[in-house]
Steps between C-alpha positions, in 0.01 A plus 500: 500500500329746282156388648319818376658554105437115470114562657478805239639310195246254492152737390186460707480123515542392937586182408771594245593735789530246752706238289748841410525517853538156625782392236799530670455212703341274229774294311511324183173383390331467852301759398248288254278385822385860509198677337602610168466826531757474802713292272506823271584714775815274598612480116504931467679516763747272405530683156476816726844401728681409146429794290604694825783313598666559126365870409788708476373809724420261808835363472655859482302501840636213674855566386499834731403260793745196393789573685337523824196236445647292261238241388185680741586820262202380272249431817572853606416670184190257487416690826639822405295492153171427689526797709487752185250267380301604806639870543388562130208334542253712385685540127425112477151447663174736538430290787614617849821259588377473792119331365721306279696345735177419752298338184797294451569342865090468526579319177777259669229463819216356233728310334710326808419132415737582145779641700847321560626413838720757484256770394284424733759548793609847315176607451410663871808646537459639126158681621572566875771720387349607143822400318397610140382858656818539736704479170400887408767643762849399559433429864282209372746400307786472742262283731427235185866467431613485871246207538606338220900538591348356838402179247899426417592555854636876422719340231354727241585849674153602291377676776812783380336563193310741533785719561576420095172502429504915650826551384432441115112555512489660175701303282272152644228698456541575144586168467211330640318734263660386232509146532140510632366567162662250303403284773113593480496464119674139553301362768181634323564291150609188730150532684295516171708203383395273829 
């Protein structure tokens, strides 16, 4: 669910963008019948969720949520990581976030007959309510994980996190900024590679 760090990871390319974005609902190979630039996009982000899922300072970030979230721990730090993404914008992009964001949903709009289903359903509600831009306060990000706890039927109790996320800001801060590195380094050599 970490629309935006996926978006950022994949350099200036839309349609490298779009395929980052559009992943998680693409299985096995069903992705070949795309463009292959999209196919490129779907493949980083694929590498992007593994390195993630097994880097040791992420993990020291979900176990903090674990006992509460169990297996959503990892979807909330996804969400939690994207919002320093966007709060520290500025020390990862000299473009405005908020230019970024709008060249990337015109993007989506020029591209729409490449889009999943499922993408384009998400897509208006993604720019109606600015998603990637809301993710800069905490308020924004209580709203994305209280729809998406809304998703498992309130199962997930994810719409509680951000009292964690307040409660240890620092130490996932630190964290993200940490991991986020490694991540960009990564995610760079995987994209030259494609």
């Amino acid at each position: 669910m970490n629309f935006l760090a996926h978006i950022y990871l994949s350099g200036d390319n839309d349609l490298i963008k779009i395929g980052n974005l559009m992943a998680d609902g693409i299985r096995g190979k069903h992705f070949e019948s795309y463009p292959l630039e999209i196919q490129k996009g779907i493949v980083l982000h694929r590498f992007i969720d593994s390195y993630t899922d097994a880097h040791l300072v992420f993990r020291k970030s979900t176990k903090r949520l674990h006992e509460k979230y169990h297996h959503y721990a990892g979807v909330i730090v996804d969400v939690f990581y994207d919002h320093f993404l966007a709060k520290n914008w500025s020390h990862y992009s000299d473009e405005k976030l908020e230019l970024y964001v709008a060249r990337f949903y015109q993007s989506l709009q020029d591209n729409y007959e490449f889009l999943s289903e499922r993408t384009k359903g998400m897509m208006p509600y993604m720019i109606n309510q600015n998603w990637l831009v809301s993710y800069q306060t905490t308020e924004g990000i209580n709203r994305i994980l209280t729809q998406m706890d809304s998703r498992t039927k309130n199962e997930s109790k994810m719409r509680f996190a951000t009292h964690e996320l307040i409660e240890y800001y620092t130490d996932f801060e630190q964290e993200f900024t940490t991991f986020f590195e490694d991540l960009k380094k990564q995610s760079h050599q995987k994209l030259i590679m494609l």
